[in-house]
C-alpha positions as CSV (number, residue, x, y, z in Angstrom):
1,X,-51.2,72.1,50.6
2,X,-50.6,73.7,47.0
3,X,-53.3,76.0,46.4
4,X,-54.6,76.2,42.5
5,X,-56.1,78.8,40.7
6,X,-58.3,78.9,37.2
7,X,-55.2,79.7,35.1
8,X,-54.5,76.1,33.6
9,X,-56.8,73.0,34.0
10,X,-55.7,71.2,37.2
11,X,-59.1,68.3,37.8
12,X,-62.9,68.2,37.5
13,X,-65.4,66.2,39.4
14,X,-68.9,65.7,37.5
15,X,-71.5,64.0,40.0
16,X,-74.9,63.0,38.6
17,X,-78.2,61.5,40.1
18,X,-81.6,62.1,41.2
19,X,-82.7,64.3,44.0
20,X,-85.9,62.7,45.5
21,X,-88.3,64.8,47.7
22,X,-88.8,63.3,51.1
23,X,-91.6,65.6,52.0
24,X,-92.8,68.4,50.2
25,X,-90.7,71.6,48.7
26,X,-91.1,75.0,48.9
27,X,-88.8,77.3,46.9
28,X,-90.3,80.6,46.4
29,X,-90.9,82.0,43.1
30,X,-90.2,85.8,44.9
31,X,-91.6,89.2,43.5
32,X,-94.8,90.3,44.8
33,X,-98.2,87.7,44.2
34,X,-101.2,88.5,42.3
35,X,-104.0,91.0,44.2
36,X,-106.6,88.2,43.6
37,X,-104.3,85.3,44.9
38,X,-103.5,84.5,48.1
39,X,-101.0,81.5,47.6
40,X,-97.3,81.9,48.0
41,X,-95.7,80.3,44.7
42,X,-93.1,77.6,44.0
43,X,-90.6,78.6,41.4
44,X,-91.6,77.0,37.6
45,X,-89.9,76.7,34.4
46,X,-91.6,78.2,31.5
47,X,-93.8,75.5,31.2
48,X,-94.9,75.7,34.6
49,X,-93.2,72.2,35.8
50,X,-91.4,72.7,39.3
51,X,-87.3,72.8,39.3
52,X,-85.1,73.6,42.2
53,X,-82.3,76.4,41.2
54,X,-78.4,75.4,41.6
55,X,-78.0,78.6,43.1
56,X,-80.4,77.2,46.3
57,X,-79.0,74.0,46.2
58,X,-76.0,75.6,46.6
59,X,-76.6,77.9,49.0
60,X,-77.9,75.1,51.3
61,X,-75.3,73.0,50.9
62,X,-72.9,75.8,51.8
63,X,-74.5,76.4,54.9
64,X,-74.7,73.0,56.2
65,X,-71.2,72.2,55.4
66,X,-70.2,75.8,57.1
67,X,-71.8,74.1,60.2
68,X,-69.6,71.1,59.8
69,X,-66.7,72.8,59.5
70,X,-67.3,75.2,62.7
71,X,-67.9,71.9,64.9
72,X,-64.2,70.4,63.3
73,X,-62.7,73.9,63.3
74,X,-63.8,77.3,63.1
75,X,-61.4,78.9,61.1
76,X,-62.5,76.7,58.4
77,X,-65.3,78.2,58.0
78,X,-66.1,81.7,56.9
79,X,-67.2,84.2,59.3
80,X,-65.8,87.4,57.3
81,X,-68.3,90.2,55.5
82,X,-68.9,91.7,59.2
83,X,-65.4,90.3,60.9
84,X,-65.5,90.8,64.6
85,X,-62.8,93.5,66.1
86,X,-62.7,92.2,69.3
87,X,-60.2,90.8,71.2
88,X,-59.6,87.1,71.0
89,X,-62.2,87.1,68.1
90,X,-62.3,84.2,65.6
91,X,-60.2,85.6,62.7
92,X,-62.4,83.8,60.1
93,X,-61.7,85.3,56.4
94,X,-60.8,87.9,54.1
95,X,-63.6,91.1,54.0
96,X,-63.4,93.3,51.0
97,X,-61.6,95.9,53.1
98,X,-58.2,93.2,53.5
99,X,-58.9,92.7,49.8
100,X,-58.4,96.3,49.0
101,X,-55.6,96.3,50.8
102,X,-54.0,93.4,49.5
103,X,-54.5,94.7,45.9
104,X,-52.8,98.4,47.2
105,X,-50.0,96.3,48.5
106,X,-49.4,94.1,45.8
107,X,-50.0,96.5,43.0
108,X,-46.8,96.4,41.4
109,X,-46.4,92.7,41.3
110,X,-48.1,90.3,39.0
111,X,-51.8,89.3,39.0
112,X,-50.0,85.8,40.0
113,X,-49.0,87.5,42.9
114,X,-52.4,88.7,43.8
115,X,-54.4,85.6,43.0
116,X,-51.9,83.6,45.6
117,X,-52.1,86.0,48.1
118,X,-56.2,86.1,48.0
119,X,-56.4,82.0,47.5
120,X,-54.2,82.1,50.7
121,X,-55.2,84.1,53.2
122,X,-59.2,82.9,52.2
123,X,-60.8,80.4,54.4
124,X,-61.3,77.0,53.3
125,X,-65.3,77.2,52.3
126,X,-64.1,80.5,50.1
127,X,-61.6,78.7,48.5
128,X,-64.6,76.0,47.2
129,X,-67.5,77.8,46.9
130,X,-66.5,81.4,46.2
131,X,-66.4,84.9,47.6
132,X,-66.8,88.3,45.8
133,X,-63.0,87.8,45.4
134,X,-63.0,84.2,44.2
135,X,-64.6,82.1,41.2
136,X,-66.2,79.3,42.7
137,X,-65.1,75.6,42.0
138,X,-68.3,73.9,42.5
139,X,-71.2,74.5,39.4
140,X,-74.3,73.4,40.2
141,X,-76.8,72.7,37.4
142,X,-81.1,74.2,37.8
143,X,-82.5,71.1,38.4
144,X,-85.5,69.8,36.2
145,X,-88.0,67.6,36.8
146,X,-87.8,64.1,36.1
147,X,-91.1,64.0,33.8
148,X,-91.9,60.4,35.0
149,X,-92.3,61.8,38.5
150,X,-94.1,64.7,37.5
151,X,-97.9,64.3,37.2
152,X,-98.7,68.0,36.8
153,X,-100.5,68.5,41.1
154,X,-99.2,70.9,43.2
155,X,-99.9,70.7,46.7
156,X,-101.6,73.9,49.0
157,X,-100.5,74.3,52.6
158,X,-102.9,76.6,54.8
159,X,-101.0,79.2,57.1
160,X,-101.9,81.7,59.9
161,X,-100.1,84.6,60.7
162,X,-99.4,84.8,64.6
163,X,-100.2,88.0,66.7
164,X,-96.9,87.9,68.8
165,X,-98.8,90.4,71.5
166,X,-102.1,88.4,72.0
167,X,-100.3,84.8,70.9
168,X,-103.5,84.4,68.3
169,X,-104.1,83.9,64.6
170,X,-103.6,87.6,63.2
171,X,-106.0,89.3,61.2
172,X,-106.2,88.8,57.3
173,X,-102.9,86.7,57.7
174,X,-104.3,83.6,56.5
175,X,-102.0,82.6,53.3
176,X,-101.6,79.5,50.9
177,X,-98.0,77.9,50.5
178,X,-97.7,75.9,47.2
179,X,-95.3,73.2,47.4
180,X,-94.2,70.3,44.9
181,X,-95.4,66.8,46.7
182,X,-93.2,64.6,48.2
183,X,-92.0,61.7,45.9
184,X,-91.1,63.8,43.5
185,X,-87.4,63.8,41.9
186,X,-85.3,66.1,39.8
187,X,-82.4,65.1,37.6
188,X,-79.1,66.3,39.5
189,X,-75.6,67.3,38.1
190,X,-72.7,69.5,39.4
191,X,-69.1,70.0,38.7
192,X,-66.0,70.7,40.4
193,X,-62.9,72.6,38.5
194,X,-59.7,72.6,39.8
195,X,-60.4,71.3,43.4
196,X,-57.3,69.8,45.2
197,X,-58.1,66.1,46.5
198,X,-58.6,67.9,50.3
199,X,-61.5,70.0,48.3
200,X,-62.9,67.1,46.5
201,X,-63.3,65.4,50.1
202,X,-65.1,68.6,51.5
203,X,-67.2,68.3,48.5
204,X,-67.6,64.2,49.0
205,X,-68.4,64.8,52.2
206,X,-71.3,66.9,51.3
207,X,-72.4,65.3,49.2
208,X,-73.0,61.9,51.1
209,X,-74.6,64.3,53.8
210,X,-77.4,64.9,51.5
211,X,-77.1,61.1,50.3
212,X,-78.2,60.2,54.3
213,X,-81.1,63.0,54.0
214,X,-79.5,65.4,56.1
215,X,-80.0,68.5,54.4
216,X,-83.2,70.2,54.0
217,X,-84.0,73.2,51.3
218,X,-86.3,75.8,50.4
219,X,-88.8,77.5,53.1
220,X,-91.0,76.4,56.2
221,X,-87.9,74.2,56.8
222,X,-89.0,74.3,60.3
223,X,-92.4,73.3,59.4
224,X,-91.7,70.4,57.6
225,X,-90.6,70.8,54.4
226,X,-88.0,70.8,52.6
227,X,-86.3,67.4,53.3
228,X,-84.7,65.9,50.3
229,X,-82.8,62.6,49.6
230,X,-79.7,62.3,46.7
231,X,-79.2,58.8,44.6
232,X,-75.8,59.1,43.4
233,X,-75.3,57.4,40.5
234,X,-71.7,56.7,41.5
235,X,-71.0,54.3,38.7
236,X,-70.9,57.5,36.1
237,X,-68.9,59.6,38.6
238,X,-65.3,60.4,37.1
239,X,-62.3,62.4,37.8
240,X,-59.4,63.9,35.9
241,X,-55.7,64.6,37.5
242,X,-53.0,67.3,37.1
243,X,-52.3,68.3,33.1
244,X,-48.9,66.6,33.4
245,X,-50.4,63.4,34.1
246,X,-51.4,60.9,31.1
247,X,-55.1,60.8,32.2
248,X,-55.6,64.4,31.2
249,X,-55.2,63.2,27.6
250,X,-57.6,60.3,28.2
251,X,-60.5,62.4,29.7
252,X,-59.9,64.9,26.9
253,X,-60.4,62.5,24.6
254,X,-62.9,60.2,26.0
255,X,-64.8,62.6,28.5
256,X,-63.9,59.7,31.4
257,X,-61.5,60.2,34.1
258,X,-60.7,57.9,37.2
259,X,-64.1,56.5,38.2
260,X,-65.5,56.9,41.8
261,X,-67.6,54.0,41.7
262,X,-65.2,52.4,44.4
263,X,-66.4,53.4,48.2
264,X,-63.2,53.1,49.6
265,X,-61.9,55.6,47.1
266,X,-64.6,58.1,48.3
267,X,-63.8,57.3,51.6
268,X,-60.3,58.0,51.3
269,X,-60.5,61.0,50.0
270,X,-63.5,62.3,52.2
271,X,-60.5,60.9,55.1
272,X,-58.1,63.6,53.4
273,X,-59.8,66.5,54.3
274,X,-60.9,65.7,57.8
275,X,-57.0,64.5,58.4
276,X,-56.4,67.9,56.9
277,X,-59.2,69.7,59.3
278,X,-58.1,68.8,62.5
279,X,-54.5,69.8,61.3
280,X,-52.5,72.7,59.7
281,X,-55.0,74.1,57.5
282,X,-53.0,77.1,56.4
């Protein structure tokens, strides 16, 4: 498999739709709450509408794909930053210490050099959605609220804090969750640069994970929350092909590449990367 870098344009894949709330959503707004308040905060815009940011939609899809990959192969997935030593241990990725040494080794060679050698050796969810070392392909958009959907309620979710000694409600640990009520949608959009048609399944594949409602986001996951539902609007769905090929010139001048409307298309390549999973994936 011919691994790419962001030197020259190689493809993009632009995916739009609506993410629809299933039950309610809880992405914290972080940093430490008001004295008088008692109510843990959703995340708001600055005119105090709800959005979900690309960076946890990302996150989450990362991790339920990493899951995916560890149950079709597990060096496919990345199990690097703390790399077990131990014999007959996973190998799993890069960690910035084989970087450093990698740069110390290839130091009088080309960046080229280095860039190939990183791509290479990286595991395959490093290679799509980034590492300290690597740009990622996949840009994912902050999500706003779709404004007809919207109609300016939050929902309040009681809590208890449990005394793991006595197995009872803790004292003074009663707390308020806001949460954005279910129904509501946001206007999705990401884009994928210079993903190889193996990538583009891994992506696909994700994608129509979250299309069957199988990914939740945001906190008290395991309380219910969380749960949300993509509408692809497949017919507005295009892709562009290698610079040498005559549909660069038409996407550069139109903005439209091949379209994914067809199913089969999808499928195929979604068939590419699990062909290449339970293969040579070097």
């Amino acid at each position: 498999m011919e691994k790419v870098d962001f030197a020259t344009f190689h493809s993009r894949l632009r995916i739009t739709g609506r993410l629809q709330l299933d039950t309610p959503l809880h992405i914290g707004a972080g940093g430490a709450p008001d004295v008088t308040e008692v109510v843990q905060s959703v995340v708001k815009d600055w005119a105090r509408r709800p959005y979900i940011p690309g960076s946890s939609f990302k996150g989450a899809l990362r991790a339920h794909l990493e899951a995916i990959l560890r149950a079709l192969d597990y060096e496919l997935a990345c199990v690097s930053i703390a790399k077990p030593e131990t014999p007959g241990a996973v190998k799993g990725c890069l960690t910035l210490g084989d970087v450093d040494a990698l740069k110390k080794e290839l130091r009088d060679q080309s960046p080229a050099a280095l860039s190939a050698a990183l791509i290479s050796k990286s595991c395959q969810m490093c290679r799509v959605f980034g590492s300290p070392w690597l740009a990622s392909k996949v840009l994912f958009k902050d999500m706003p609220v779709a404004a007809e959907t919207w109609f300016d309620r939050y929902q309040e979710r009681s809590g208890v804090g449990i005394d793991r000694d006595t197995e009872t409600a803790g004292d003074k640990l009663l707390y308020e969750t806001e949460a954005v009520p279910a129904g509501t949608e946001f206007d999705f959009e990401m884009v994928v640069d210079n993903a190889d048609e193996i990538e583009q399944g891994l992506i696909l594949l994700g994608i129509a994970e979250v299309e069957r409602g199988q990914m939740a986001l945001g906190g008290a996951r395991s309380r219910g929350l969380g749960w949300v539902k993509l509408r692809v609007d497949w017919t507005n769905v295009d892709k562009t092909y290698r610079v040498e090929r005559a549909s660069l010139r038409s996407y550069l001048a139109s903005g439209k590449g091949e379209s994914l409307a067809d199913l089969d298309r999808r499928k195929e390549l979604v068939g590419k990367f699990l062909a290449h999973s339970g293969g040579n994936h070097a």
